[in-house]
Every structure is written in structure tokens, then in C-alpha cells.
C-alpha positions in Angstrom: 105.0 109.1 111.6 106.4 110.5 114.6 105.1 113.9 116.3 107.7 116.8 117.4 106.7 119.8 120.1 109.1 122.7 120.6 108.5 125.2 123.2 111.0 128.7 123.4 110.1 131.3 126.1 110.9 134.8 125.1 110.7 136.1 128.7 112.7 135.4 132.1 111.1 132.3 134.4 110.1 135.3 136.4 107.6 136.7 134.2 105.6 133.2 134.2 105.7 133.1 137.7 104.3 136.1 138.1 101.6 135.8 135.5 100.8 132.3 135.5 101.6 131.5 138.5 104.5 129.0 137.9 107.4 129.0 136.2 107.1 125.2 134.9 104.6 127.4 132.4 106.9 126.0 129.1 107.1 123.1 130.7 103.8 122.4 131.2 102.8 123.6 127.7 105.6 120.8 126.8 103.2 117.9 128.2 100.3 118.8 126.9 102.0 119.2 123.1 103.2 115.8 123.4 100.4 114.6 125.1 97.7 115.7 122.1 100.0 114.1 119.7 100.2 111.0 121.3 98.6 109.4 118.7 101.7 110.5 116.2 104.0 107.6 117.8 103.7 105.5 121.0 107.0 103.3 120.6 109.0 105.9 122.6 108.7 109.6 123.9 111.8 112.1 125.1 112.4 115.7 125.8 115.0 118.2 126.3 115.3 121.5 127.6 118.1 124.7 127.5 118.8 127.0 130.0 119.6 130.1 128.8 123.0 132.1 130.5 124.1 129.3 133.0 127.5 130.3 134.6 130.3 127.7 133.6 130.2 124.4 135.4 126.7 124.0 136.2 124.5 122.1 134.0 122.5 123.9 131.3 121.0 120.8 129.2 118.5 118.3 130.2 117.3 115.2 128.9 114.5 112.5 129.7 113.9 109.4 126.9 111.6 106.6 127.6 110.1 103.1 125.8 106.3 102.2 125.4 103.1 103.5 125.1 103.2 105.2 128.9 106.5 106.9 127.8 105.2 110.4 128.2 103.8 110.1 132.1 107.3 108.4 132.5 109.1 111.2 131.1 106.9 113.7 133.4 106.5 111.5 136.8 110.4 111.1 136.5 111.0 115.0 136.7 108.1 115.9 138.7 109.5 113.6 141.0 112.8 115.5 141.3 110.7 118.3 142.2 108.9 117.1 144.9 112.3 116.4 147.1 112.2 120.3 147.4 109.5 122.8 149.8 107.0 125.0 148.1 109.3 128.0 148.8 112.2 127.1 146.9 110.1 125.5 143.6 108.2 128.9 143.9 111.6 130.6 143.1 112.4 130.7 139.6 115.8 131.7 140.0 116.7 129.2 142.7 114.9 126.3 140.3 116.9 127.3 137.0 119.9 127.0 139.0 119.0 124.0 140.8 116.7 121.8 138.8 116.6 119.9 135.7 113.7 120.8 133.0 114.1 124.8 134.6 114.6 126.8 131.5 113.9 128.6 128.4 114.2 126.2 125.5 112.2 123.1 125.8 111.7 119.8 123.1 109.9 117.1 122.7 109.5 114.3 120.9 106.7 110.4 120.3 108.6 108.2 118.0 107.0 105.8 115.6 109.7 103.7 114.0 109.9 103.4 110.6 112.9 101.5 110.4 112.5 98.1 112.8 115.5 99.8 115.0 114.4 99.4 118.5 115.8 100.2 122.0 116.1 103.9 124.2 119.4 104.7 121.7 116.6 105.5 118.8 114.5 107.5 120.8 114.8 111.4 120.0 116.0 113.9 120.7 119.4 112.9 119.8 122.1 115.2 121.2 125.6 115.5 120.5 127.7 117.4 123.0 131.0 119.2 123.0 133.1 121.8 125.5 131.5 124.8 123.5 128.1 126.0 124.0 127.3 126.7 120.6 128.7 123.3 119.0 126.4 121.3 121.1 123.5 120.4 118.9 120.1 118.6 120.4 117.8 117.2 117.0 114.9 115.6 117.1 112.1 114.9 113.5 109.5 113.2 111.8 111.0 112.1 108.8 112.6 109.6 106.5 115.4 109.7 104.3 115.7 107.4 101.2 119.3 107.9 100.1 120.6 107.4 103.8 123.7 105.0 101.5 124.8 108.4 99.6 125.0 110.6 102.7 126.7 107.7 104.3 129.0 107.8 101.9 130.2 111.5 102.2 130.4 111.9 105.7 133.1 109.0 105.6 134.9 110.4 103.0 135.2 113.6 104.8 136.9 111.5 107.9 134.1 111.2 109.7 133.1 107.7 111.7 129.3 107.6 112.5 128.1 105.2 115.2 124.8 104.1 113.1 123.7 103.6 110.0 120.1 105.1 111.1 119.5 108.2 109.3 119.1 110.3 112.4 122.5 109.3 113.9 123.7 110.1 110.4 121.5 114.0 110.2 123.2 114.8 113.5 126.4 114.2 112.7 126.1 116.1 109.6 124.7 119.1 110.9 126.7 119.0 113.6 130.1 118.7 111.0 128.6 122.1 109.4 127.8 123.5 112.5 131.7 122.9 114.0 132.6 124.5 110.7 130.5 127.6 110.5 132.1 128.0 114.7 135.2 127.4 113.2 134.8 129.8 110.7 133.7 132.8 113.0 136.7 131.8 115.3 139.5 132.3 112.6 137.2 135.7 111.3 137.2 137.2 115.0 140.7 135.4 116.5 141.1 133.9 119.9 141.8 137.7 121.2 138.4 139.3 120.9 136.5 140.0 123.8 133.2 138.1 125.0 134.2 135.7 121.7 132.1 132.7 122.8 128.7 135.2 122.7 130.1 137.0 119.4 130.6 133.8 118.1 126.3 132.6 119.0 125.4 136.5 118.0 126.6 135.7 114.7 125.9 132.0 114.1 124.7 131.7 110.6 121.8 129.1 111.8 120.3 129.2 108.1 123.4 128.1 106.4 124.1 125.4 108.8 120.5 123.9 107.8 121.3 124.7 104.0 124.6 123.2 103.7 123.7 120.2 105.8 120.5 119.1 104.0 121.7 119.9 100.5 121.5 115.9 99.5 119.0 115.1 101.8 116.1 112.9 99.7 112.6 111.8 102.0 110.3 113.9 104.0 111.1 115.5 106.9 110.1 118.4 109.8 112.7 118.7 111.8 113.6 120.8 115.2 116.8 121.8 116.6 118.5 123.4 119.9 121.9 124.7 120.5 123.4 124.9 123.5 123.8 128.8 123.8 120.1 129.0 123.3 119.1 129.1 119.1 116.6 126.5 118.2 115.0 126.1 114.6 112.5 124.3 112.6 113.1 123.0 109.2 110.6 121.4 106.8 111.2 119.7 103.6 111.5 121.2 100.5 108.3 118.6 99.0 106.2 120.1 101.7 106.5 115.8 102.4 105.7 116.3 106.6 103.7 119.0 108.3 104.5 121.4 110.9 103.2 124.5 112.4 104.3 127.2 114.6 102.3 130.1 116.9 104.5 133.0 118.0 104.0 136.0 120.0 105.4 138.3 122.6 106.0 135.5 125.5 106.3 132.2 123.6 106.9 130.7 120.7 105.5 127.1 119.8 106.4 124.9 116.9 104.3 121.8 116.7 103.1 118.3 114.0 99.7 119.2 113.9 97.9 122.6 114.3 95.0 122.2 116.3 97.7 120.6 119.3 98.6 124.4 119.3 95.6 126.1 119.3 94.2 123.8 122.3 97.2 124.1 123.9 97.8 127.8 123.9 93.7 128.9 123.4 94.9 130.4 120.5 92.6 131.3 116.8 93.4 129.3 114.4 94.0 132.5 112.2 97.3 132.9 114.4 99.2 129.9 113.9 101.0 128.8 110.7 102.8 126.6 108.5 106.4 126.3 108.2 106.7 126.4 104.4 108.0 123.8 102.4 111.9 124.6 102.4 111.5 127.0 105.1 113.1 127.4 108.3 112.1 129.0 111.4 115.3 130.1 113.4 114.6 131.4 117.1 117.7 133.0 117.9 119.1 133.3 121.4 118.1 136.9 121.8 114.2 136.4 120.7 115.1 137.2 117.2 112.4 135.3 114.9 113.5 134.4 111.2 112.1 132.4 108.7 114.4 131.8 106.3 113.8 130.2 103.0 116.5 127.2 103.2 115.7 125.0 100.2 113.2 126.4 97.1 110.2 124.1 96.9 109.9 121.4 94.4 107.2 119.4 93.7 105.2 120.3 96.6 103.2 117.1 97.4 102.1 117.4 101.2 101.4 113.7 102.7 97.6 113.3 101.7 97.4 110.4 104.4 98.1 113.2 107.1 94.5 114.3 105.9 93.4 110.4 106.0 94.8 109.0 108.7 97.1 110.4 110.8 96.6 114.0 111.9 93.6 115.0 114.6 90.4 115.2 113.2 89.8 118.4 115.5 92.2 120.0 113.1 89.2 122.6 110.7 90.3 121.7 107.3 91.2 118.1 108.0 87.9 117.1 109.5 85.9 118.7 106.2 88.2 116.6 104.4 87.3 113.4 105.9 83.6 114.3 105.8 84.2 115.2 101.7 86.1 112.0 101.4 83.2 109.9 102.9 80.5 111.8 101.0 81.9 111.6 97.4 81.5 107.6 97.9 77.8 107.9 97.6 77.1 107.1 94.3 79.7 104.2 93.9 77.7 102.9 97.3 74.0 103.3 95.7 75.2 101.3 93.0 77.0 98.6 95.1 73.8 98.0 97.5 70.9 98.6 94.3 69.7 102.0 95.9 68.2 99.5 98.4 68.0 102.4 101.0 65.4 101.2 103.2 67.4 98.1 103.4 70.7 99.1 104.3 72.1 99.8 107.4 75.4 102.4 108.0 78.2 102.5 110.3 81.9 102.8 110.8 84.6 101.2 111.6 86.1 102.8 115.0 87.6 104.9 115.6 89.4 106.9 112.5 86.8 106.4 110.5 83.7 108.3 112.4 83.8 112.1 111.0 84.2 110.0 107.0 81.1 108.1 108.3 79.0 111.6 109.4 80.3 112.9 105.2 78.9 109.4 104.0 76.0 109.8 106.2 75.3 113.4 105.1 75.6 112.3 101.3 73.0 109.0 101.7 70.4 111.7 103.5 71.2 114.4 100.3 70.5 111.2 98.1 67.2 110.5 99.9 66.0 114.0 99.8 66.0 114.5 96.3 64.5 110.9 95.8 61.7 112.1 98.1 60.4 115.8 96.5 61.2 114.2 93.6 58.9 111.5 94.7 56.4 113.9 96.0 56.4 116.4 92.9 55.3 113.6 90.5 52.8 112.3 92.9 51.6 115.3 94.6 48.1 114.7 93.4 47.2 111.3 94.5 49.5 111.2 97.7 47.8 111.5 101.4 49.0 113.5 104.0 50.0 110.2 105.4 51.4 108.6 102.7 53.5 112.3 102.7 54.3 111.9 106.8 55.9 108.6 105.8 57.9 109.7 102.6 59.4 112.5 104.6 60.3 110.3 107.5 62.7 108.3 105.6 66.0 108.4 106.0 69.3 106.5 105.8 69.3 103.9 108.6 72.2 104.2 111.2 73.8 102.0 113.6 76.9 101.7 115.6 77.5 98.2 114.7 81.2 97.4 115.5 82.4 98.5 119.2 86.8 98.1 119.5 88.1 96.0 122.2 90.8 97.9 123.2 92.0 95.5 126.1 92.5 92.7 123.4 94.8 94.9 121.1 98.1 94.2 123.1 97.0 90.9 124.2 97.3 89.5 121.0 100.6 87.8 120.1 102.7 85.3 117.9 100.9 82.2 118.9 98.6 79.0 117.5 96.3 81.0 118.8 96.4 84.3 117.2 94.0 84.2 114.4 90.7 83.2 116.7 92.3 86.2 119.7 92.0 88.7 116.3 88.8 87.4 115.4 87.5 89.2 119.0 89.3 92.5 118.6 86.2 93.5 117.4 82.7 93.2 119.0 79.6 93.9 117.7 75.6 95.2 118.5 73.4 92.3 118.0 70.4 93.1 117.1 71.6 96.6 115.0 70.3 94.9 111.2 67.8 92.8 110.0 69.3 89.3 109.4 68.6 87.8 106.1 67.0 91.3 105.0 69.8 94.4 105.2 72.9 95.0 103.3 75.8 96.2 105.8 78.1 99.0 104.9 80.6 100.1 107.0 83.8 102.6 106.3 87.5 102.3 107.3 89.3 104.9 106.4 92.0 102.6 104.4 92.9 99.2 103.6 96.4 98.3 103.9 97.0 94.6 104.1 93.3 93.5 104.7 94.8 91.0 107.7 91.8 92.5 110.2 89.1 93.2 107.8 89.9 89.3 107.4 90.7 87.6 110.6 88.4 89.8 112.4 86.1 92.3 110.9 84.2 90.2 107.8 83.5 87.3 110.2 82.0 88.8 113.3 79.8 91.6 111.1 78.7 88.2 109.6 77.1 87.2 112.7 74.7 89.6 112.0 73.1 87.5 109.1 73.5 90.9 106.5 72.5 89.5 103.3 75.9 91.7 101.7 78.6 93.2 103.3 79.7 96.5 101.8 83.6 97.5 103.2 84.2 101.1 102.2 87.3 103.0 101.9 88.0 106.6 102.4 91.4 106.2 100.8 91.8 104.9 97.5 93.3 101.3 97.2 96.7 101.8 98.9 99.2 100.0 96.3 103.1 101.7 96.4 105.1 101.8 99.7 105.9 105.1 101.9 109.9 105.9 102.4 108.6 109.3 104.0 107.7 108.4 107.5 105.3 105.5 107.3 106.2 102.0 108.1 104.5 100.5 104.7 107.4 99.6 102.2 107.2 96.0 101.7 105.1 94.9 98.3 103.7 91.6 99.6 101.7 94.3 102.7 99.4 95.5 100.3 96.4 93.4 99.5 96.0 96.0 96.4 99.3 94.3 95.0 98.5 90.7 95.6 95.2 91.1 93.8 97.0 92.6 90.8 99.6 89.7 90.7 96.8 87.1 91.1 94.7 88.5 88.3 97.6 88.8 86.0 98.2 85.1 86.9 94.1 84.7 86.3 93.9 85.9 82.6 97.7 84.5 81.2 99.2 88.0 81.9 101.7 87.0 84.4 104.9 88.0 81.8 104.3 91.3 83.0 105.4 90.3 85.9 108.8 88.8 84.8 109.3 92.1 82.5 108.5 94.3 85.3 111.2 92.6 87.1 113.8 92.2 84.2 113.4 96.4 83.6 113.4 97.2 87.8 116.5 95.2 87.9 118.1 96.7 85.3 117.8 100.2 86.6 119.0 98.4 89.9 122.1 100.6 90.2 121.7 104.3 88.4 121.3 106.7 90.0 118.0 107.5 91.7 117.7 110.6 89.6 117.4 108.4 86.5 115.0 105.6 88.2 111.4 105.0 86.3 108.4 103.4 88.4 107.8 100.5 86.4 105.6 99.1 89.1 103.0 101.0 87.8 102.8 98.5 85.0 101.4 95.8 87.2 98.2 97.7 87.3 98.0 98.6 84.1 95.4 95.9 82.6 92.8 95.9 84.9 90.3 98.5 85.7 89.6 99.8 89.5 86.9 98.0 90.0 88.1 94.7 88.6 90.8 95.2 91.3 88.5 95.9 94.1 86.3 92.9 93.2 89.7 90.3 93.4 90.3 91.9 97.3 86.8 91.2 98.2 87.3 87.6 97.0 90.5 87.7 98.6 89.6 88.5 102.0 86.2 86.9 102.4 86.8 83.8 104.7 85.8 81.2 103.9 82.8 80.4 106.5 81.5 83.8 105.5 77.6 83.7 104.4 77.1 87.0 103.5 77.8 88.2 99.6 80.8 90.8 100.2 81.8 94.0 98.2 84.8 96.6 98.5 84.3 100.4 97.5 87.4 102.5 97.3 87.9 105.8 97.1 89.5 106.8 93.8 92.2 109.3 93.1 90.3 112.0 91.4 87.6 111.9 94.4 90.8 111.9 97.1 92.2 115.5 95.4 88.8 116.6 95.2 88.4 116.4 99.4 92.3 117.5 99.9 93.1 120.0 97.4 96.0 121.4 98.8 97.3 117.9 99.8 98.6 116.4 96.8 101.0 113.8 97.6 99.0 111.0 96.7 102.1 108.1 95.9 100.5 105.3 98.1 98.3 105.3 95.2 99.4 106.8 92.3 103.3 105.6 92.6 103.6 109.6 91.7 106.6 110.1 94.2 107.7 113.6 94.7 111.6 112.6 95.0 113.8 110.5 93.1 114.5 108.6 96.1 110.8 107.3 95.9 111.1 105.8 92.9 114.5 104.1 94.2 112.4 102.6 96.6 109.5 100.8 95.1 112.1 99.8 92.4 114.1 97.7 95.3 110.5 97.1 96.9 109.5 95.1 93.8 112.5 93.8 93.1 112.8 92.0 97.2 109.4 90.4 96.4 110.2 88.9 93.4 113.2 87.6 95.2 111.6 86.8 98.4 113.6 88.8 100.5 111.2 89.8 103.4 112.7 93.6 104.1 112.7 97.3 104.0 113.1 98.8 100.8 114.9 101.9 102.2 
């Protein structure tokens, strides 16, 4: 789930310098894009820039990439560096620094990677550029997406001559759009001939941008948001026609900003959130050289199922909507957590999970205290007449008992590694507050906002919030049980990572069922090689038999250790009460197996059919 940041200035480097008071103002708004998004991706960071109208032989495109989770102060310390060889007088002149330094221009791009792929190493950091004598045919790229049919495209680009240099589907996007954008140059060279005058800027005046974008991504399959930069000065964004990935723009008469998340642009800029918007599924937002804006619908929407674990997990929770969402989502698990813990509310204590899971904590909170108010004039109304005033006081002073009980170690998180010592180092990620319940007395429940493999809530988070001596353990979810792999931009496509699976296999093995396993696998391999379009999820069977709840009650036995004392119970989320929080946030196939593209079903076709087979890798 990477994050991208674009940045085009619609006025000279003077204008910022006079108003702002430096010219580095893009730049600057650059950093702190990337920097908010920081949690989108911390395997890598880059960034490019453009200078706009640079005389022949001097260098007009920049280009900074980096490794690790300090990539972005690399990036930054590197350039600023360069900057500080020079006096105050010269980096106070804009038109001395565009000629003179690197990062000095108009058009600026960045980029925090999270691999979905396993591909390490600085050649998989973005932006990706591809360069060439022409201005106009040199292309920088840089996205947050996946592609599940990377084979097909793979396929054409060779039999149209071409050679790519990886297999990765961003080495293979570039060179596409960079095939269609050589063409569509081509094109207006023959239309205008060699002859006209100023041909190079006819030839950018005229650049059909949209069709470039149309004709490249005509097979594309997966989720993507995408931004682009020419060399003469266009850039675009371009978002996929499932609405799959997010991305947002603010424009006005100085700037324009394209960005993952919306709330990165509204802090950056001091913006109202009324001002910036989404990129439309399909749509593209072309900046042309001159300041033109367009947005230009590329591809017509289909299935529009925007990632509803942007709304989870991923995204800011500063962002408005998002952080009502996760309050919803926590607060629609009240009744399945009354039920869980007896209504024992004066026995129970509440707390989260850090850190993702805090604002679903306040909406669980806020549901447990609505609970208890009603119980109390309820309480009161029947009893009004033999009640004291301080028998009343103590009613009304009820209320759903809070704690923070588990505190992250964050030093421990990079510490741990493959060793015979790894399980007892995960064991300590987590600390806790002693003291927080009553032992032998209160039920624990604490919220995550998702259970993906269960490895921490195993080797870590069951056996230290034992310590407490809770007489039951309550793990909630936000997120409904999490049972399908992503192939859009999140590293989970492997069946055997989902403790949601594994309980379904073992309970089919538990009641004599386990021939649905064998004919899940005879129909998935049989459909092995159509084509995608004609792929059916047959995974979905495995779930089939068994209720929810009968699920959720095999993971709890599945990931209580063994040395546990306390009784231990898992509440999900279900599906109806996820679209009920995130309405307009639909794309739900982590849960459902509903994938908006053919590809998806492709994938958890091959996904099921690996683990059968045992072959430990990606499905896409």
C-alpha cells in the first residue's frame, strides 16, 4: 500500500519567493506530503522534480531514491546538503537556483513504497523514469497499485518487439506507456513534418496526454492511482476504473497538489476540506505544461468497489469520514460484546490494542456507555419509587470501566529476528499496566482493528494480557474475519496467512467434511488455465458449512497458548456491520471473496491451489 505526492507550481520560482519567502515552497510542500504519509510505505522513499523551459544542455530532471524506514530525511538531508555548499545570496535567487541546483523547479513527485511483491533493492523504488533525447518522450511514473494479469501484458509488449528489463509490473507500466507515448510523438511528428517551426513545443502543445493513459491501460486488471511527469512539463494522475486505490487532488491559482490520502492535503496546504477532491474512478487529472487543468474521463467505471481496508487500516484517522467510520465500526460491536461477556458491565474492563485501533475503541466505548444509559433510566423508571437519592447518585455514576492496558514497545519491533529466540523476544513486544483489572474477577476486552494471521495476538498479546489474571479474555475485531487474499496493493495473498482459513480447513477436517476440500481443489484446478474472465471463486466453498460464529470460536481455540489461564473469546465484525460504517466503501473481497476484477478471482484460484500443493508463494 504505497503512498504518492505530486506537487505542480502554476507560477514562476519568483512568485514564491516573493510571497513565501523561498522558492523551495513546492519543494517543501513535497516533504511534508511524503512525510504525513509515511505510514503508507517505509521500505523505500524517492522523488523527482521538472524544470520547466531549461535551455538545451543543462539538466532539467532530478532524481533522489533511498532504502529503509529513514528514506525520506535521506532523500531531504541529501539535497539540502547540495544547498548548503552555496551563500544565502545565490539560494535566495530563484533564477540562479533553477539554473544551478537540483530539486529547483516547477514539477515535483514523490513517492513511500511498500512492496507487495518480495522484490527488494533501490531498482524498485519509484519513481521510475525512462529517459530519451526528446523532452516530451521522457516519462517519470511512480503508483500505488497492483496488477494481477502482469503475464498477459507481458505477453504483448514482446510481441510488439519490445524487451523489458523486469518482470515487475512497474517496469512493465512504464514501458508501456512510454511505447504509446513514443507513438502519439511520433504521430504528431509525421502530422506537422520535420519543417515546422518551434516543432518540439507544437509537438508538447498538442500531446494528447489522455489517450496515452487510455490506450496504455486498456488491459490493465488490479488497483492502481498512479502519477506521471513528462519531461517538457505535463504531469497527470490516473485512478483505476474499480475506484480499487484512492487519491485526491487540491487545485488553485498557485499550486496544484495530488496526494493518497486527503487530510495529508488539507494539513499540508491549510486547506477546507470542501476544496479538495477525488480523482474519480477511471478519471485522469492531466496538468498540462501551460497550467491547463483537465480531468478527463480515461476508462468508464465498473464495479466501483473502493478498498474498504483504506477505511480500516491504512489511511489517517485525521481524515473526517474515515475517523467516524472507525468509531461506527467499533460501536456496532456492542451487542455481539454484551453477549460475549453476559452484560457483566460492572465487571469488564475496555481497552485497545495500540495504536490503529484507538478512535474504534472511543466508537466501542461510546456504544457500552449508550448501553448503560438506557439500562440505568430504564432502571430508575421502574424503580423510581423506592430508590434513594443515593441509591440514584450511584446508578447514575456507572459507567463502562476503561483502561489503557497494553502499551507497544516500539524499540523491540525491529529487534526481533529469525532466531531460537524469536517467539519469547515477540512475547515482549507488548507491555502491559499492572494493576489496570481485577484479577480473578473482570473479563478483558480489547480491540484490534483486524486479525490477519493471529501470529501476535498468539506469541505476544493473549499471554501477557493473561498476566493480568482476567477471568476471559474478549479479542475484538473492527474488520470482519479476513479470509481471501489482496492482489490490489496489500501484501496478503498466500492462504496458509490467514488464521480465518486454517480454522475452516480444521473444522472441515473436525466434522468429516474435509472432501470439500479435495473438490474445491479438483474444480480450482480445472479452471487453472481459462481465461480470468471465465474464473469462478470456488474458495468460497470452504466456508460454506459453518456459521460465523462457529468460525470465530475454532480461532480462539487456535490461538490460545497453551499456558493461558484465562477462558478466551474472538468477536468479529461481520460484513453487513462493515457496509453499514463505510457506505461508500464497498470493496469488501478480504472477506467476501467478492473481487471487483476478473483478475481477483485468478488469484485466489492459484492462491488455493499453491496451498494444496504446498508451494509457499505469491499468487499474483
Amino acid at each position: 500500500m504505497c503512498g504518492i505526492a505530486m506537487v505542480r507550481l502554476l507560477k514562476p520560482l519568483e512568485h514564491y519567493q516573493v510571497k513565501y519567502g523561498t522558492w523551495q515552497y513546492g519543494f517543501q510542500k513535497l516533504y511534508l506530503l511524503m512525510e504525513k504519509q509515511h505510514n503508507r510505505g517505509q521500505e523505500g522513499a524517492g522523488m523527482a522534480c521538472v524544470k520547466l523551459d531549461i535551455e538545451p544542455g543543462e539538466e532539467y530532471i532530478s532524481r533522489e531514491r533511498a532504502l529503509g524506514n529513514h528514506a525520506i530525511d535521506e532523500l531531504f538531508a541529501k539535497v539540502n546538503a547540495t544547498y548548503s555548499k552555496y551563500n544565502k545570496d545565490l539560494l535566495s535567487d530563484p533564477n540562479w537556483a533553477k539554473q544551478h541546483l537540483p530539486f529547483a523547479g516547477e514539477v515535483y513527485m514523490g513517492h513511500l513504497r511498500y512492496s507487495t511483491t518480495g522484490k527488494e533493492g533501490l531498482s524498485y523504488v519509484h519513481p521510475f523514469l525512462r529517459r530519451n533525447n526528446w523532452q516530451s518522450n521522457n516519462l517519470i511514473l511512480a503508483g500505488n497499485f497492483n496488477l494481477t494479469n502482469v503475464d498477459e501484458i507481458f505477453a504483448k509488449l514482446t510481441s510488439q518487439g519490445q524487451h523489458p528489463r523486469d518482470y515487475g509490473d512497474t517496469f512493465i507500466m512504464l514501458e508501456q506507456m512510454g511505447h504509446y507515448l513514443d507513438r502519439e510523438v511520433e504521430r504528431l511528428y509525421q502530422e506537422l513534418g520535420d519543417g515546422h517551426k518551434n516543432l518540439a513545443k507544437k509537438i508538447e502543445s498538442e500531446l494528447n496526454i489522455g489517450n496515452i493513459i487510455r490506450k496504455s491501460s486498456a488491459n490493465w486488471d488490479g488497483g492502481y492511482s498512479i502519477c506521471g511527469i513528462l519531461g517538457h512539463g505535463d504531469a497527470f494522475a490516473f485512478r483505476d476504473p474499480w475506484g480499487i486505490r484512492p487519491a485526491f487532488y487540491y487545485a488553485d491559482d498557485e499550486i496544484v497538489v495530488v496526494a493518497s490520502e486527503r487530510p495529508v492535503i488539507q494539513t499540508t496546504l491549510n486547506v477546507p476540506i470542501e476544496s479538495i477532491k477525488e480523482i474519480n474512478p477511471g478519471e485522469a487529472l492531466i496538468i498540462k505544461k501551460d497550467g491547463r487543468i483537465i480531468l478527463e474521463q480515461i476508462r468508464k467505471p465498473e464495479n466501483v468497489s473502493p478498498c474498504s481496508f483504506e477505511r480500516i487500516y491504512f489511511s489517517r484517522g485525521s481524515d473526517q469520514d474515515i475517523y467516524s467510520e472507525r468509531k461506527k465500526l467499533g460501536e456496532l460491536l456492542t451487542e455481539p460484546i454484551l453477549k460475549v461477556i453476559e452484560n457483566d458491565m460492572d465487571n469488564t474492563v475496555f481497552s485497545f490494542i495500540p495504536n490503529t485501533a484507538e478512535v474504534a475503541f472511543y466508537g466501542m466505548f461510546n456504544g457500552m456507555q449508550s448501553h448503560m444509559i438506557e439500562e440505568k433510566k430504564k432502571f430508575i423508571k421502574e424503580h423510581k419509587d423506592i430508590l434513594s437519592t443515593d441509591e440514584i447518585i450511584a446508578i447514575l455514576d456507572r459507567r463502562p470501566r476503561i483502561e489503557k492496558v497494553a502499551l507497544k514497545d516500539i524499540k523491540l519491533r525491529t529487534f526481533i529476528a529469525q532466531d531460537s529466540g524469536r517467539n519469547d523476544l515477540a512475547a515482549h513486544v507488548y507491555d502491559i499496566t499492572y494493576g489496570s483489572i481485577v484479577a480473578g474477577k473482570d473479563n478483558l476486552v480489547v480491540i484490534d482493528d483486524s486479525i490477519v494471521r493471529g501470529t501476535t495476538l498468539k506469541q505476544s498479546i493473549i499471554k501477557i494480557l493473561d498476566r493480568l489474571g482476567p477471568k476471559k479474555i474478549v479479542i475484538v475485531s473492527s474488520s470482519p474475519q479476513i479470509r481471501y487474499p489482496d492482489c490490489y496493493g496489500i501484501d496478503m495473498s498466500r492462504m496458509s496467512e490467514f488464521i480465518a482459513f486454517k480454522a475452516a480447513i480444521e473444522l472441515l477436517k473436525e466434522t468429516g467434511k474435509q472432501n470439500i476440500i479435495n473438490e474445491v481443489y479438483k474444480k480450482s484446478k480445472a479452471q487453472q488455465k481459462l481465461p480470468k474472465e471465465e474464473i469462478v471463486n470456488y474458495v468460497r466453498e470452504i466456508y460454506h458449512p459453518f456459521t460465523n460464529a462457529q468460525i470465530s470460536k475454532k480461532i480462539a481455540q487456535m490461538l490460545t497458548p497453551e499456558d493461558v489461564n484465562a477462558e478466551v473469546d474472538i468477536v468479529y465484525q461481520d460484513l453487513e456491520g462493515l457496509h453499514n460504517a463505510c457506505p461508500n466503501h464497498k470493496g469488501d473481497w478480504y472477506f467476501s471473496g467478492n473481487y471487483p476484477t476478473p483478475g481477483g478471482n485468478q488469484v485466489v484460484n492459484n492462491a488455493y491451489i499453491n496451498y494444496i500443493e504446498g508451494k509457499d508463494k505469491r499468487s499474483y
